[in-house]
DOFI-409235 format. One record per residue (C-alpha): residue number from 1; x, y, z. Coordinates in Angstrom, 3 decimals. Layout:
NODE   marfi       east      north         up
NODE     NUM          X          Y          Z
...
# end
This chain:
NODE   marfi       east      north         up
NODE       1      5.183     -6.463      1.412
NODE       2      5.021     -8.439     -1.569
NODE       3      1.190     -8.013     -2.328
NODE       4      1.716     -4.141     -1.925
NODE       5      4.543     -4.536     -4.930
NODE       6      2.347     -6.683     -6.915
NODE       7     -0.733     -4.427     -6.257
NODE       8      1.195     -1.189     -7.560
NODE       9      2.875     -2.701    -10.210
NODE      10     -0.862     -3.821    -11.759
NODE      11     -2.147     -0.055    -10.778
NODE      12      0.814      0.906    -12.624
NODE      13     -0.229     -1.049    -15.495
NODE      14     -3.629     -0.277    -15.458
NODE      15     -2.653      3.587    -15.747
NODE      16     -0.169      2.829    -18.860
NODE      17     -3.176      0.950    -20.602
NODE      18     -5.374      3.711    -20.185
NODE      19     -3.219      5.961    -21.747
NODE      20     -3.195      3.888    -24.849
NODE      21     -6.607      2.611    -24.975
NODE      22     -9.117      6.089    -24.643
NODE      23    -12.523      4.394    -24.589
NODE      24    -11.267      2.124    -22.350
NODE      25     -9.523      4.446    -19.792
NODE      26    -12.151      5.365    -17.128
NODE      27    -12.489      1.283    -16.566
NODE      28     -8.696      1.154    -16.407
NODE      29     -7.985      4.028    -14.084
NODE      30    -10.740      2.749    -11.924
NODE      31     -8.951     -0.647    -11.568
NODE      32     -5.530      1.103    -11.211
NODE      33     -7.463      2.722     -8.217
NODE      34     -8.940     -0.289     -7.179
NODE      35     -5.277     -1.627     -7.019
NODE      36     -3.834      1.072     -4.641
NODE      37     -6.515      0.516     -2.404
NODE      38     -5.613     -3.115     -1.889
NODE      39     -1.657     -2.091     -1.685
NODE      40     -2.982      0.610      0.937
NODE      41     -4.724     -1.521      2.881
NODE      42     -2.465     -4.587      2.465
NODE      43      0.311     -1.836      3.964
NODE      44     -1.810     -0.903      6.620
NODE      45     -2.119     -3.970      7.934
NODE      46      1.690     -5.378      7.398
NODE      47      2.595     -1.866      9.554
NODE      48      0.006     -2.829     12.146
NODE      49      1.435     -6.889     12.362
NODE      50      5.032     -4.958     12.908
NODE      51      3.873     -2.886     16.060
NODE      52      1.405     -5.070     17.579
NODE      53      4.944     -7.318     17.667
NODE      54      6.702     -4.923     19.256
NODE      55      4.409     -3.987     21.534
NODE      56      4.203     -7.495     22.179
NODE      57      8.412     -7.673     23.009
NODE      58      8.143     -4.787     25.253
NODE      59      9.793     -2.245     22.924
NODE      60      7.301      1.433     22.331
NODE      61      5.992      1.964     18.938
NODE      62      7.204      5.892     19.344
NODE      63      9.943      6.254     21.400
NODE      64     11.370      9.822     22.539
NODE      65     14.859     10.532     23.774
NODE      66     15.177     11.433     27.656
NODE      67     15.523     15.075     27.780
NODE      68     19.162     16.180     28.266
# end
């Protein structure tokens, strides 16, 4: 979860430089977008490690209550 922080806080950085620097901006927002792909995927797969455990102890990724 730390990378995903890290990667949004650059995005996030990229995006306030880009605003401030106009011939530089399509290059920035591009990185910024670069960035959240990383966090995305880098999310993805910290969700997927988290279930594949659980599956792994037994326990349903969606569980529904018993109807009453």
């Amino acid at each position: 979860m730390e990378n995903v922080r890290r990667y949004r806080a650059l995005a996030s950085l990229c995006r306030q430089q880009a605003a401030y620097r106009p011939l530089q901006n399509w290059e920035l927002l591009g990185q910024a977008e670069h960035f959240e792909y990383l966090a995305e995927i880098a999310l993805k797969a910290h969700f997927d490690a988290c279930n594949a455990q659980r599956e792994e102890d037994g326990i349903a990724a969606w569980e529904t209550p018993a109807a009453a």
